[in-house]
C-alpha positions in Angstrom: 0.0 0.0 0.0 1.3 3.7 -0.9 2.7 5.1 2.1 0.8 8.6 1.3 -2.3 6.7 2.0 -1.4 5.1 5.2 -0.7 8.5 6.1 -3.7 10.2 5.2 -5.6 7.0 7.0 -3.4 8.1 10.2 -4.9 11.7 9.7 -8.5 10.7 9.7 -8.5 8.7 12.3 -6.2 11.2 13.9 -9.7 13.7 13.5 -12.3 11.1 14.6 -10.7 10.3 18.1 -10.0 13.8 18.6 -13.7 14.3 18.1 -14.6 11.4 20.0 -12.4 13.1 22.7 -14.8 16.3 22.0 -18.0 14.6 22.4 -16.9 12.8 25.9 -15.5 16.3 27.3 -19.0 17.7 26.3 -20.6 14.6 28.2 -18.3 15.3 31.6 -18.5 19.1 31.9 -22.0 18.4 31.9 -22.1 16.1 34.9 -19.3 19.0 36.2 -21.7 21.9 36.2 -24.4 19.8 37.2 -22.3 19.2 40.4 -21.7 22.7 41.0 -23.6 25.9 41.3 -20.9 28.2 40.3 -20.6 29.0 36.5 -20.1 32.0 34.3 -20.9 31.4 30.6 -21.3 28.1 30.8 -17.9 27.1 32.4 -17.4 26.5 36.2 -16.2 30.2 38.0 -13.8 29.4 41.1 -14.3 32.3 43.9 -12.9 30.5 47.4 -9.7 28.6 48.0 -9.4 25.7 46.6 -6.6 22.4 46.9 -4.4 21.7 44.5 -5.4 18.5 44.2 -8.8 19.2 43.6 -7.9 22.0 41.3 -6.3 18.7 39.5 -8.9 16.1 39.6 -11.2 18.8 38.2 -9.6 20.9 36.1 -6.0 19.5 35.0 -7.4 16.0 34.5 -10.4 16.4 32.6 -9.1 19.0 30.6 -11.9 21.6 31.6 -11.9 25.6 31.3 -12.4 27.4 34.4 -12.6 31.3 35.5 -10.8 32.0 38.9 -11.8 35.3 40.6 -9.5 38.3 41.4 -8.1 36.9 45.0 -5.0 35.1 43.3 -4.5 38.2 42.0 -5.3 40.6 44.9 -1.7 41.3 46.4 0.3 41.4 42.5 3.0 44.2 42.6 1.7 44.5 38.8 -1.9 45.1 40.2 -1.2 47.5 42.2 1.7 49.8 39.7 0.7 49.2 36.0 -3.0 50.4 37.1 -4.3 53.6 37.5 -7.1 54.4 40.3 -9.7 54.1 37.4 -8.7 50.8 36.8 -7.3 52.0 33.2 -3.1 51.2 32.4 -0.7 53.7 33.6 1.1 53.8 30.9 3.3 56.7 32.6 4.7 54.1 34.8 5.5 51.5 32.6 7.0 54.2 30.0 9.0 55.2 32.7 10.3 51.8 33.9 10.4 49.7 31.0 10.5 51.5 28.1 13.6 51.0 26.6 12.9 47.3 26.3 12.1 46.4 22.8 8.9 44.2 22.1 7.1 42.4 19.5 3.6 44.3 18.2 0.9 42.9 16.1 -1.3 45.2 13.8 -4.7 43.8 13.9 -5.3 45.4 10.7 -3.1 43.2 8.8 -3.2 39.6 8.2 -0.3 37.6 7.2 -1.3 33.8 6.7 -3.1 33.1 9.6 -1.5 35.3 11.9 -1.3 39.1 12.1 1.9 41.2 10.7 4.4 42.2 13.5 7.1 44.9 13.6 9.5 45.8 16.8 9.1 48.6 18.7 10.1 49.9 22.2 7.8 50.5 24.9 8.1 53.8 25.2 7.5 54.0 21.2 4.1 51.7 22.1 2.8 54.2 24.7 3.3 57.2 22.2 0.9 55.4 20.2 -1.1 54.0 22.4 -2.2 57.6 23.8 -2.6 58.7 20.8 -4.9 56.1 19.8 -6.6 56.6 22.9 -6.9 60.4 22.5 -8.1 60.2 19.0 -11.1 58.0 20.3 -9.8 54.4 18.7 -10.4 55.4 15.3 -10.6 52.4 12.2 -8.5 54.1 10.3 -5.3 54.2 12.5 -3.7 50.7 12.7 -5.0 49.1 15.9 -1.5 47.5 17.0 -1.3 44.6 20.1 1.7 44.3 22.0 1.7 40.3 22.2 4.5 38.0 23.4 6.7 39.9 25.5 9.1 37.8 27.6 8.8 40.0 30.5 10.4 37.9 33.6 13.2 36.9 30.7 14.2 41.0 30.5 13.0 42.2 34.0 14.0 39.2 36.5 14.1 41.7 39.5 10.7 43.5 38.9 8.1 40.6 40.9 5.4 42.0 38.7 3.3 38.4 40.0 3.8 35.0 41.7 2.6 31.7 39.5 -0.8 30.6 41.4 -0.4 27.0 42.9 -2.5 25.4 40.7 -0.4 26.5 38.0 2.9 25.5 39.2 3.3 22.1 38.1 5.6 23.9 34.7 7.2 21.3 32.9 7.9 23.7 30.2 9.0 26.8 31.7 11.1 24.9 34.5 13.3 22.9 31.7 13.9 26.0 29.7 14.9 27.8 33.1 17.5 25.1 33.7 19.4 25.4 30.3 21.8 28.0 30.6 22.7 28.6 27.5 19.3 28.9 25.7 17.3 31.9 26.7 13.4 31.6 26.6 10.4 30.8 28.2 6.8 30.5 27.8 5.7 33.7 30.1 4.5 36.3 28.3 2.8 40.3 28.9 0.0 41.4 26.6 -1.4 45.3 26.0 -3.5 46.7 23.6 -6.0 48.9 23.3 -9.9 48.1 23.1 -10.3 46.5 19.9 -7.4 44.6 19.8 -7.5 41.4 19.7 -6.0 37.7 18.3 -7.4 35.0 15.9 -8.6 31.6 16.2 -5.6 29.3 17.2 -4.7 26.7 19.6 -1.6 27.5 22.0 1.8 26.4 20.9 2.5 22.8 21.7 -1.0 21.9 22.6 0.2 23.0 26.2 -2.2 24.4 28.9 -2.2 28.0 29.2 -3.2 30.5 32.3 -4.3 33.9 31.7 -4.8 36.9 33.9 -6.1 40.2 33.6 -3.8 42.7 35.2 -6.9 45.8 34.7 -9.1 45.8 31.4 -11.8 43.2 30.1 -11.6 40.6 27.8 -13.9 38.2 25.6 -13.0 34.4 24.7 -14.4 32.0 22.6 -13.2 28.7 23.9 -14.0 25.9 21.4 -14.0 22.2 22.7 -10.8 19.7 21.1 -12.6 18.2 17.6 -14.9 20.7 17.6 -12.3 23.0 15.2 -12.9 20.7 12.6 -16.1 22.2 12.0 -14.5 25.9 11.7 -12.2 25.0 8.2 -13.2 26.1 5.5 -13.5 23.6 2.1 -10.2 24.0 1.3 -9.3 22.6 5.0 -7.7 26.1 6.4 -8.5 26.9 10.0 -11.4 29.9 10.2 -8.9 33.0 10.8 -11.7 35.3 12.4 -14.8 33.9 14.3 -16.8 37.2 13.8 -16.5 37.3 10.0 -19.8 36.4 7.9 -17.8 34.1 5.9 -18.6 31.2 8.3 -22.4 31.9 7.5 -21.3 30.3 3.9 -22.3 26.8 3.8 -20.2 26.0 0.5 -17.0 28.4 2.2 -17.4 26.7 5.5 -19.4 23.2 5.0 -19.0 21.8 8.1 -20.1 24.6 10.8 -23.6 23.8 10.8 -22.2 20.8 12.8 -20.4 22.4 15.5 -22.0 21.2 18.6 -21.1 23.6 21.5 -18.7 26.7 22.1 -18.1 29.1 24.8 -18.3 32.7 25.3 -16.6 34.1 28.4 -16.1 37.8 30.0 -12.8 38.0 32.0 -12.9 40.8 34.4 -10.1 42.9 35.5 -8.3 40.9 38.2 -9.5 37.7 37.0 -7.6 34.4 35.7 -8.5 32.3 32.8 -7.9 28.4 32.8 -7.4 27.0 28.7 -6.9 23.2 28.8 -4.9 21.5 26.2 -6.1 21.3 22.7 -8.6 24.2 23.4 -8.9 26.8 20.0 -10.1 30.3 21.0 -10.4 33.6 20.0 -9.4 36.6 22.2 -11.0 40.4 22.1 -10.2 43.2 24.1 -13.3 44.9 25.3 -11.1 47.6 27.4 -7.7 48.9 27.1 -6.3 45.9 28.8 -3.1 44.5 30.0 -2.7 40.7 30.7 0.0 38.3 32.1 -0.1 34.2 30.0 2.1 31.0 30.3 2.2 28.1 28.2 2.7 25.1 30.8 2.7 21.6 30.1 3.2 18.7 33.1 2.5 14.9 33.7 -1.6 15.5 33.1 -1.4 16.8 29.8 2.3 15.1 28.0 0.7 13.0 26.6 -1.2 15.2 24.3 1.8 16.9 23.6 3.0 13.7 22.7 0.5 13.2 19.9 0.9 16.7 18.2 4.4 15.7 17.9 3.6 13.0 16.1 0.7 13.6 14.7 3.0 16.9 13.0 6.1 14.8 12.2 3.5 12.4 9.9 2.5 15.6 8.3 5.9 16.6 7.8 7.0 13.6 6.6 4.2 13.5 3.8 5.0 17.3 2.7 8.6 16.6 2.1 7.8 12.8 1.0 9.3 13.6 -2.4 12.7 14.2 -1.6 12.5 10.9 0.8 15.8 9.6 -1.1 17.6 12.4 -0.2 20.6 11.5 2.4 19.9 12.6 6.2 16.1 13.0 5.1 15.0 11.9 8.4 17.2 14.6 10.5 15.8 16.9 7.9 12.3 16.0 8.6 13.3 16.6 12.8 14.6 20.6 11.5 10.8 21.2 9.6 9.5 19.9 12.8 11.5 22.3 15.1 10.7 25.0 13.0 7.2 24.2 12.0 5.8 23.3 16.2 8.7 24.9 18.3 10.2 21.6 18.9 11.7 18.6 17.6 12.4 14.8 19.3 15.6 15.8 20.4 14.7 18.9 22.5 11.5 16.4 23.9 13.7 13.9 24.9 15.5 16.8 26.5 12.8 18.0 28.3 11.9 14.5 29.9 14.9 13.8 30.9 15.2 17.0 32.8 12.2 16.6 34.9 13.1 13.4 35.3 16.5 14.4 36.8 14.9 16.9 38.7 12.4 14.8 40.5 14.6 11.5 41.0 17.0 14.8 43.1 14.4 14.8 45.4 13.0 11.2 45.4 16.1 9.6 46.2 15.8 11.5 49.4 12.7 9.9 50.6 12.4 6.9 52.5 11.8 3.4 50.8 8.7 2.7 51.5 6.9 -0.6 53.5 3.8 -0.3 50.8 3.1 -0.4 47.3 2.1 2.9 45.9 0.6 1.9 43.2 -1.8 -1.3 45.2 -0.6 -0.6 49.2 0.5 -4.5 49.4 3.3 -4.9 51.6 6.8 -4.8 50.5 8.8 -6.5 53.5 12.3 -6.1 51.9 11.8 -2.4 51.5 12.8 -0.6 54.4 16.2 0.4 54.2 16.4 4.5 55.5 19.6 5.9 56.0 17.9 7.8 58.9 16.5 4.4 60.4 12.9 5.8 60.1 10.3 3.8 61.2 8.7 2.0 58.5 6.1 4.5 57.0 3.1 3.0 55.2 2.7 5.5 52.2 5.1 8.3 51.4 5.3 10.7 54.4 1.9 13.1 54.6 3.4 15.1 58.0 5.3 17.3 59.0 7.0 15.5 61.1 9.1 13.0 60.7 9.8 9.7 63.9 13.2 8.3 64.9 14.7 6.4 67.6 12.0 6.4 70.4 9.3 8.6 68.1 11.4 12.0 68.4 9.7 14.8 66.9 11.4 16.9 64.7 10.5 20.7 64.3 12.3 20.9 60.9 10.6 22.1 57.8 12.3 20.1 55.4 11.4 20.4 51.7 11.7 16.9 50.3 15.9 16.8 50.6 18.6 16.9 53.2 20.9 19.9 53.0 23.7 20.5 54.7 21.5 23.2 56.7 19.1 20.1 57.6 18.4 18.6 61.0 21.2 16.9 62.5 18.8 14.7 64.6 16.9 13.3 61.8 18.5 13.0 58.1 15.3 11.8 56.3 12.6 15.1 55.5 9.4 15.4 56.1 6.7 16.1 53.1 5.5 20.0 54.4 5.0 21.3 50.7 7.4 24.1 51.0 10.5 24.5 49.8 12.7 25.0 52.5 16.3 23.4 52.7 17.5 25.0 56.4 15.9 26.9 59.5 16.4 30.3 57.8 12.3 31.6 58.0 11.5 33.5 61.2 8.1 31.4 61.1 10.3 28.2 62.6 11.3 27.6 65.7 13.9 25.4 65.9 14.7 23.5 69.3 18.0 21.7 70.0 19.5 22.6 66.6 23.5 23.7 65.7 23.2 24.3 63.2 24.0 28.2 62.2 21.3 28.3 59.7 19.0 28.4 62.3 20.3 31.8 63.4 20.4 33.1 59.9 17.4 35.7 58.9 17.4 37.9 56.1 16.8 35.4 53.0 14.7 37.5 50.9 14.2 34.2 48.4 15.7 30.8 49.8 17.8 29.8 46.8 19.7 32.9 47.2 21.9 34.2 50.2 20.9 37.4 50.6 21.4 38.8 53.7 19.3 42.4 52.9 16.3 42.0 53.5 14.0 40.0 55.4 11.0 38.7 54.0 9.8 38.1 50.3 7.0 40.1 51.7 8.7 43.1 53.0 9.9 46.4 50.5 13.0 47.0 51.7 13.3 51.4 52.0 17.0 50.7 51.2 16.2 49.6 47.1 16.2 52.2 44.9 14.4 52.1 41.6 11.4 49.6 40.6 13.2 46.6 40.0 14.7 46.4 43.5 17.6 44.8 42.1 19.7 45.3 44.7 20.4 48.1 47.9 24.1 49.8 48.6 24.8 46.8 51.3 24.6 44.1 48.6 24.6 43.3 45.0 23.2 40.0 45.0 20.8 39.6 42.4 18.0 37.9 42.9 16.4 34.9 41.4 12.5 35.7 40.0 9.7 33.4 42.0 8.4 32.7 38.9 11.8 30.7 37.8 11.8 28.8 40.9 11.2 25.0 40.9 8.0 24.0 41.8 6.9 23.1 45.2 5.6 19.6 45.0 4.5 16.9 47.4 6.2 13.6 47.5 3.5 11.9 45.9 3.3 14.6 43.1 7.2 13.9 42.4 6.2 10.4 41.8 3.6 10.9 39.7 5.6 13.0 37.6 8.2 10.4 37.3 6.0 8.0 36.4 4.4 9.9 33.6 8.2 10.8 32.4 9.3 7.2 32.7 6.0 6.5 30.6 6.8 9.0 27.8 10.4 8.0 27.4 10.2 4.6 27.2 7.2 5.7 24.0 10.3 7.9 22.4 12.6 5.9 22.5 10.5 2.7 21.1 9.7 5.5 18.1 11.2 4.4 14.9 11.8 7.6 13.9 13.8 8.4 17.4 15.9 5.8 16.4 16.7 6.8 12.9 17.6 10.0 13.4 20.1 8.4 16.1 21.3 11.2 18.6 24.4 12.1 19.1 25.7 12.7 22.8 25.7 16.4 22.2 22.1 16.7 20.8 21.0 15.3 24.4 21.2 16.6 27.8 22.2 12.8 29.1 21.2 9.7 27.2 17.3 8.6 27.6 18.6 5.0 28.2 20.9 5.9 31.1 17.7 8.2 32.4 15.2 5.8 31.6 17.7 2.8 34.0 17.8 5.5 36.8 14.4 6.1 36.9 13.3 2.2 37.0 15.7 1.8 39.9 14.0 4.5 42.0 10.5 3.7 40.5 11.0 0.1 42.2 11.6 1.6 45.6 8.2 2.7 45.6 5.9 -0.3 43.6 5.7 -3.3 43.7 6.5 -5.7 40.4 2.8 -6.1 39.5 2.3 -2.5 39.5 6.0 -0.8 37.9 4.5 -3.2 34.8 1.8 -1.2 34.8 3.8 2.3 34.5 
């Protein structure tokens, strides 16, 4: 059989599970709003404080849209200096503070393909024109431009414009980029524009989740359920660019949009965060002059999907360029179409896998083998071998204590991993989700200790010892200018909060091991992983010697019956 037609076959079925996939999400957020009485435009509005884990068996899991109200965003730095008392941008300020940096703007006049036309400018060159634009009463015939994109904790890593919400922290993404030294990017980005502005129908770039939040202004989405785009391309099979032109109103244009089932209108008020699960297409307006803070994010609940567009895209590649197949190194060349065309290729994936995978196996090795199974809780008797002599616990440790010798209590926050600024008494940690490698937080009181962290105060950010200042919380008088990127008794810069790693329990390490464990082993089964065969530079550390770490540490904590089942 031709190989084009296997590969078309691949792309249909590709399009009926994804709208199988549409039709069951439609079926659960069903049952979801029927289980709660808070919704706004038809997806679920979260007001009070909710756990992570619930934010993840709702949300994450099942791939829902949610709208989280302004508390998250209450105490933002950003909240509080880019807004003026009438809730409009100050646009003085952020003239005066950032506007030398040089940004990417959109004209939402202009299409080019199915994107708009962008030109550099500098801030201080966008405010000009955005008071202008203002002044002259948004008028249609000046361009209507959209400052979109800008890597703002990149350029300005001392200005804490915000701090990542919990929910939100699990960053696969964002925390590989921020361990490669040598390659500068991420996936958090600052919007303005003007009212009018606004951007076309797309899904976000690696089929990743993505958080918005609304720093003053309003905004309007159209959130459009995975599958359900199919029924927004036109007969030539091109994505609808704009969901407010008449052209979808043409049944021979647009055939198929007569069938599309459900979408969803929301109105995202100032203050107010914006949950868009993976594979999610929508349309953005701004109703107001409006300023907004987005990441991309992807972690162990949605890698899989990621997964798929990767090789769902490769397939297409692979047929575009089918015709040169003969061609020496046409596979590798395939992998550089790839990078270019989806913002990554199998190399940098394997990259990223294998350094959350490092990451987390830091921190798991840590941890006490356990007397139970994870995965079933059937006792392991030949697993209890702590360093620490802990008592055998039954599941990974949930307090935030931790019991030695003749049940000792110890006082210590530890984060997950002995430090050298950890408890003498006890060298195992306890699981109390913060990340804390000493006694250095006022907040502890430390009994019996000698260590001298335990005298130490001033840590303005843990990783960092700065001696300055004395609370993440407090604005030092000593700083001078809005970055407060250092005082006159110390230059130390400061890491951002948003670059941190994330905070995670024990059993969330695991899980994320598990899922890159998972994911590996599919990569590296791939054929086309193995044709394009990796050199030692194009990898951070080879998969296989990852993949063997990780199925040592994964045995510590499951049983044979259920590491088959990882």
């Amino acid at each position: 059989m031709p190989l084009y037609v296997i590969l078309i076959g691949l792309m249909i079925m590709s399009v009926i599970n994804s709208t199988i996939k549409s039709l069951d999400f439609l079926s659960n957020l069903e049952s979801f709003k029927f289980s709660r009485s808070d919704s706004i435009d038809g997806i679920p509005y979260i007001d009070l404080p909710m756990l992570f884990s619930e934010f993840c068996q709702q949300f994450l899991i099942t791939n829902t849209p949610c709208l989280l109200g302004d508390r998250l965003t209450s105490m933002w730095l950003s909240r509080r200096e880019w807004v003026n008392c009438d809730g409009t941008p100050n646009l003085e300020f952020i003239e005066k503070t950032f506007g030398s940096a040089v940004v990417s703007v959109a004209s939402c006049n202009e299409q080019k393909f199915y994107s708009h036309q962008k030109q550099d400018m500098t801030v201080s060159g966008y405010v000009d024109y955005w008071r202008a634009f203002i002044a002259s009463g948004y008028p249609a015939t000046m361009p209507c431009l959209y400052l979109k994109d800008w890597h703002f904790v990149r350029e300005f890593p001392h200005y804490v414009a915000y701090e990542t919400p919990a929910y939100f922290s699990s960053d696969w993404l964002n925390e590989f980029w921020d361990s490669l030294p040598d390659k500068k990017d991420d996936y958090r980005f600052v919007y303005m524009g003007p009212k009018g502005s606004w951007t076309p129908f797309h899904a976000d770039v690696f089929r990743s989740y993505s958080w918005s939040a609304n720093i003053c202004g309003r905004k309007k989405w159209i959130l459009v359920p995975p599958g359900q785009e199919e029924c927004l391309r036109d007969c030539n099979g091109n994505l609808a660019y704009d969901l407010d032109s008449p052209d979808l109103n043409d049944n021979k244009l647009f055939p198929n949009h007569p069938e599309l089932i459900q979408k969803f209108e929301v109105i995202q008020e100032a203050g107010q965060l914006i949950f868009v699960p993976s594979g999610w297409h929508h349309q953005v307006w701004n109703l107001e002059d409006t300023i907004s803070l987005n990441h991309n994010w992807v972690n162990g609940f949605n890698i899989d999907i990621m997964w798929n567009m990767l090789q769902a895209t490769l397939i297409e590649v692979q047929h575009e360029i089918e015709d040169v197949s003969d061609m020496e190194g046409w596979e590798q060349q395939c992998q550089v179409v790839l990078q270019a065309y989806s913002g990554i290729d199998y190399f940098n994936f394997a990259n990223l896998l294998t350094a959350i995978a490092r990451h987390r196996l830091k921190r798991l090795k840590t941890l006490c083998r356990l007397a139970r199974c994870c995965g079933c809780d059937s006792y392991m008797p030949n697993d209890v071998s702590c360093t620490g002599d802990h008592a055998p616990q039954p599941v990974l440790p949930t307090s935030s204590t931790c019991e030695r010798g003749e049940e000792r209590e110890c006082d210590c926050w530890h984060a997950g991993e002995p430090s050298p600024d950890s408890c003498e008494q006890c060298q195992g940690p306890t699981s109390k989700e913060v990340d804390h490698e000493g006694h250095d937080r006022e907040e502890v009181q430390v009994q019996g200790h000698e260590q001298k962290a335990a005298q130490l105060r001033g840590r303005k950010w843990e990783e960092e010892k700065h001696l300055g200042h004395d609370r993440e919380e407090v604005q030092c008088g000593i700083h001078e200018g809005p970055d407060r990127a250092g005082c006159n008794k110390c230059s130390n810069k400061l890491q951002h909060p948003n670059a941190k790693s994330p905070t995670l329990s024990p059993h969330h390490l695991l899980f994320d091991l598990g899922r890159t464990y998972q994911h590996l082993k599919l990569l590296l089964a791939s054929a086309d992983f193995q044709l394009v065969a990796p050199s030692s530079e194009d990898i951070a550390q080879s998969p296989e010697e990852c993949l063997l770490d990780m199925t040592v540490t994964l045995n510590q904590f499951y049983c044979s019956d259920c590491f088959k089942k990882l």
